[in-house]
C-alpha distance (Angstrom), angle and dihedral (degrees) to the residues before:
residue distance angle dihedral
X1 . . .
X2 4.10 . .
X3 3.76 87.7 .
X4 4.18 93.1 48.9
X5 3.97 86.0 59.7
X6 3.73 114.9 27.4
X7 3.44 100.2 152.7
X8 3.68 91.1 57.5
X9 3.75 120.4 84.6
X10 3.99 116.0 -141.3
X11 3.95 84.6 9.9
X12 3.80 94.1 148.0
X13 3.75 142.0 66.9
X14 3.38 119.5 -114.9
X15 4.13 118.7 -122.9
X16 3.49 94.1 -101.0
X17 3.72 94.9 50.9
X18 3.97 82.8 57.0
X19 3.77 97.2 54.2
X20 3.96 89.4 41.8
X21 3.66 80.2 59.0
X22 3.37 103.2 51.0
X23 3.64 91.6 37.8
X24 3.51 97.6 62.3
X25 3.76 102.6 23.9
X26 4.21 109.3 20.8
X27 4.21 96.9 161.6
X28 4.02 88.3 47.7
X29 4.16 84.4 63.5
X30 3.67 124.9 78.1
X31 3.34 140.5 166.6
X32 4.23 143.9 176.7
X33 3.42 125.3 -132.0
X34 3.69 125.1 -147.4
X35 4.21 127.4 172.5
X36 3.83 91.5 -7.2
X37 4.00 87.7 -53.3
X38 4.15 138.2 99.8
X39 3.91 99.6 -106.1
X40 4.02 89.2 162.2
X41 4.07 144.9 38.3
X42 3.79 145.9 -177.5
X43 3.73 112.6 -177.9
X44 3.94 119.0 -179.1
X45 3.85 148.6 160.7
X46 3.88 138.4 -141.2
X47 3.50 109.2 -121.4
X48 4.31 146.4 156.3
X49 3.39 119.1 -73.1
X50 4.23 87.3 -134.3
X51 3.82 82.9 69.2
X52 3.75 100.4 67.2
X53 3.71 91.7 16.6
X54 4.04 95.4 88.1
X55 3.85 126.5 12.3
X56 3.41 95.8 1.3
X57 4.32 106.9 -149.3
X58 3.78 124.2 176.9
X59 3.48 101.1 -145.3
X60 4.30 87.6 47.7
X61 3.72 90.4 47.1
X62 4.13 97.5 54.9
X63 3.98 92.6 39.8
X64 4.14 89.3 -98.4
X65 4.00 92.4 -43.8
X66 4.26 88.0 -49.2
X67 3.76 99.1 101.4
X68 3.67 91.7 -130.9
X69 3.86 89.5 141.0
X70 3.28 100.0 62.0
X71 4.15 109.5 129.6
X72 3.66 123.3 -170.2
X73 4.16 87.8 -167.6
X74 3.91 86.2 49.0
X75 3.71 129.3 117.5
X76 3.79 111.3 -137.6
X77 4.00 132.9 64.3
X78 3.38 102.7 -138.7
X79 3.68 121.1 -162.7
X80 3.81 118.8 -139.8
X81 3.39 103.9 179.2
X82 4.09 146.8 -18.8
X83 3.76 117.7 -158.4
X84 3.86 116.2 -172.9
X85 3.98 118.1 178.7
X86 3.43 119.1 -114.3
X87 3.51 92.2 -135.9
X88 4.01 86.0 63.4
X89 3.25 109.3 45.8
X90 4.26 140.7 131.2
X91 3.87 79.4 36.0
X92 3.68 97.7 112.1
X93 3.72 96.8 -112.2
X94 3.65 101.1 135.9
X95 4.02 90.4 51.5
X96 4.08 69.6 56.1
X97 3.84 99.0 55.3
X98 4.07 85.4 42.2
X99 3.12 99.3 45.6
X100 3.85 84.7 59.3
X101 3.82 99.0 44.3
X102 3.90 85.0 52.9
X103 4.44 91.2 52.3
X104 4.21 87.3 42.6
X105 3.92 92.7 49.0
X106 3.82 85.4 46.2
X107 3.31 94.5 50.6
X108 3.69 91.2 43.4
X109 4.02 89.1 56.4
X110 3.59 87.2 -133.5
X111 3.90 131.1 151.7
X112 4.13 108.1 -114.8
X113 3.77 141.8 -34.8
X114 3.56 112.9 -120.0
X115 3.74 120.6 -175.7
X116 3.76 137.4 159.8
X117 3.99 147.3 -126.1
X118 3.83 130.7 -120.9
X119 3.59 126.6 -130.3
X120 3.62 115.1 -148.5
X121 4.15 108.4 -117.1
X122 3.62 93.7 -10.9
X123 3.67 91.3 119.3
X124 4.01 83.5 66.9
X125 3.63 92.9 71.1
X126 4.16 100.6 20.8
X127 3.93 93.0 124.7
X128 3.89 90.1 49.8
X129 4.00 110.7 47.4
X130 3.59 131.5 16.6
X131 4.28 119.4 -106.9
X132 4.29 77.4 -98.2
X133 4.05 96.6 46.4
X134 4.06 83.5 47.7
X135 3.80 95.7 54.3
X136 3.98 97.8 44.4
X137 4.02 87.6 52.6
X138 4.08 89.3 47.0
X139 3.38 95.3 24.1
X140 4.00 117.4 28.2
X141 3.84 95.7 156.5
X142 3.94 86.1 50.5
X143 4.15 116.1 109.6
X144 3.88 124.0 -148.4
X145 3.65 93.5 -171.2
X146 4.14 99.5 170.5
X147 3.84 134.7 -81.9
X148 3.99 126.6 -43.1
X149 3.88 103.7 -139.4
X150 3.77 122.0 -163.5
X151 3.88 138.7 -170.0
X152 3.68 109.4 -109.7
X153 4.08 96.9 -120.2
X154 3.92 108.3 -126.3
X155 3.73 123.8 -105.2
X156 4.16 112.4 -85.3
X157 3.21 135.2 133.3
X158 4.16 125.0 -77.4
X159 3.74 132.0 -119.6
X160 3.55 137.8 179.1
X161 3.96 118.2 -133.1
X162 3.42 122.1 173.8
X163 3.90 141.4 121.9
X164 3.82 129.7 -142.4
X165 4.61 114.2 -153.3
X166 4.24 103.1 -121.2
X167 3.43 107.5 -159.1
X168 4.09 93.4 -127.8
X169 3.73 96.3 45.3
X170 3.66 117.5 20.2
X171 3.87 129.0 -132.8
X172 3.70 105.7 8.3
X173 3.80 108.7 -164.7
X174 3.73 130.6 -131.4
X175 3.32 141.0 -151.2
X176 4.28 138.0 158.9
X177 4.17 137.8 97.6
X178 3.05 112.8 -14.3
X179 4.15 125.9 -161.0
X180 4.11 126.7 28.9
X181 3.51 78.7 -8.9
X182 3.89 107.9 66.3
X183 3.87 94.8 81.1
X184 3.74 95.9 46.3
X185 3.63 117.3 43.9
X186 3.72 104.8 32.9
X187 3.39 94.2 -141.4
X188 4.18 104.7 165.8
X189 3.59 149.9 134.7
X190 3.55 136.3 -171.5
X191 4.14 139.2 -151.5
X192 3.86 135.8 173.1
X193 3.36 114.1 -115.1
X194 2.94 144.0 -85.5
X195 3.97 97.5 64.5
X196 3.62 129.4 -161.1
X197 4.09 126.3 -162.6
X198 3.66 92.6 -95.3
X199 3.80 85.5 46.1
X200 4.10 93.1 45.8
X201 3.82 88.3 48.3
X202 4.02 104.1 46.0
X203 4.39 82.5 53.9
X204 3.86 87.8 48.6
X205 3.71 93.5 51.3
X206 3.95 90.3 37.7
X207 4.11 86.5 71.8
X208 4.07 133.6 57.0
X209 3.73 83.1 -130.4
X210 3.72 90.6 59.7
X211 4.29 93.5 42.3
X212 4.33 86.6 51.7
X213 4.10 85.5 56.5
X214 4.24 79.7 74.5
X215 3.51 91.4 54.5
X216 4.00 124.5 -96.4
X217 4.02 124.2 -155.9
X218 3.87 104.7 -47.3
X219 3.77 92.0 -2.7
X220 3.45 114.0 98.2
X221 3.59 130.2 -140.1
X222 4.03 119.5 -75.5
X223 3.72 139.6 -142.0
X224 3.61 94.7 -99.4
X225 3.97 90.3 173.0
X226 3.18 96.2 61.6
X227 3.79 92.0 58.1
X228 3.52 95.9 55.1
X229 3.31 93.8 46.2
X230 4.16 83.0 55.0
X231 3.77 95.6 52.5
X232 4.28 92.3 36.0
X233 4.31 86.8 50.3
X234 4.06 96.0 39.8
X235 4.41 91.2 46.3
X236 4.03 86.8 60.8
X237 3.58 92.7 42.1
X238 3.99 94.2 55.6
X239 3.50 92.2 34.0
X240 4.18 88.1 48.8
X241 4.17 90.1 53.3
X242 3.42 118.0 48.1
X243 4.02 89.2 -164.9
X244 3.64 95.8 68.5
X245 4.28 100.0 97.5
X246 3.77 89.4 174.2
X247 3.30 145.9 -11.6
X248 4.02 136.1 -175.5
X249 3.38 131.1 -174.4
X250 4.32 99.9 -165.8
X251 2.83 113.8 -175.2
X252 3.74 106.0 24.8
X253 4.21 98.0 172.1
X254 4.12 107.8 -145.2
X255 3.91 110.5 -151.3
X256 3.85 132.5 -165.8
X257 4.05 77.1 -94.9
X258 3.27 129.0 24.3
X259 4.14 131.8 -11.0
X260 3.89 128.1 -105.6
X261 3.61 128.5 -159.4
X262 3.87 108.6 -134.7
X263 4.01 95.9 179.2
X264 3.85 132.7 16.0
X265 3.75 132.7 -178.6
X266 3.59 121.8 -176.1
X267 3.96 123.7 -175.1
């Protein structure tokens, strides 16, 4: 954590701040490990929508740094903190630690995460100038244009679709779990491209991710179609443009109607 912020004094928790943490709130806390060592972290609390509902304030939204308002019956993730090494990043990681924020509040049922951004050394000069006065002085060229809004994506389940050029072959398609999931489980199959339905289908039902589109226990069923129609579209369109090295689409989010495409990276 001291070496994710160095220009920041008093940038890091303290151990004991940790364990409260993970005491009181263990799911909130996450972390990535990399060569036997924490390279990543997400650390966040339950608490009332009222908090971050009207003049939002750090300090009054973690109980002045002690946690204290921290709800379990509350409505909002809030996000603490995220921590990425230096060492380790541009490798997507903190899509990683969002990407599991997003599943917990999910899981949670609750309304929204809501989290904030630090400003190097603006707490020197907080009682003078305002976050906007701060940036113009450091900053003139800087714009603050508004606020981005975005549709929170329904629940579904997440699948990874991509394809990678080999030299021999051509596009060779992919398809598995998608999300937090990728690294772990494995779960992939691959096809030359072009692909037709039958093709799409036979690598959807090669995969577990591709058997929970039909529904499994308390999952419910998928729009498989749609996914097909994914992988059938995105095999012409690599095998169309010879530039395209690589592409991913992880996760892509399958709902009872349709599919959406939450993150894409094309090389």
């Amino acid at each position: 954590m001291i070496k994710s912020y160095p220009e920041l004094e008093d940038s890091h928790w303290k151990e004991e701040d940790i364990e409260k943490l993970l005491d009181m709130f263990p799911e909130g806390q996450v972390v990535i490990l990399a060569d036997k060592k924490v390279v990543g972290a997400a650390f966040s609390l339950i608490v009332d929508e009222i908090l971050v509902d009207k003049n939002p304030n750090y300090a009054r939204i973690t109980g002045n740094f002690t946690f204290s308002t921290h709800n379990p019956k509350g409505e909002i993730l809030y996000g603490i903190d995220v921590f990425i090494h230096p060492d380790y990043r541009g490798l997507r990681l903190g899509r990683r630690l969002y990407d599991a924020r997003k599943e917990l509040c999910e899981k949670l049922n609750l309304k929204a995460i809501v989290f904030a951004g630090r400003i190097p050394n603006y707490s020197k000069y907080a009682q003078e100038l305002t976050p906007k006065k701060y940036i113009d002085k450091v900053k003139p060229e800087a714009r603050i244009d508004g606020v981005h809004l975005q549709r929170q994506i329904p629940t579904g389940p997440e699948v990874i679709v991509g394809a990678v050029r080999d030299p021999q072959f051509g596009p060779l398609m992919m398809f598995g779990s998608g999300g937090v999931e990728v690294e772990g489980l494995k779960d992939v199959a691959f096809a030359l491209a072009p692909l037709d339905q039958a093709e799409a289908e036979k690598m959807i039902r090669k995969t577990w991710a591709g058997r929970k589109l039909k529904g499994f226990r308390d999952i419910p069923p998928a729009d498989e179609e749609s996914v097909s129609d994914v992988l059938i579209k995105l095999s012409y369109l690599v095998l169309e443009n010879e530039s395209i090295k690589e592409i991913e689409i992880n996760p892509l989010r399958v709902l009872n109607k349709g599919a959406i495409a939450v993150d894409v990276r094309v090389k």
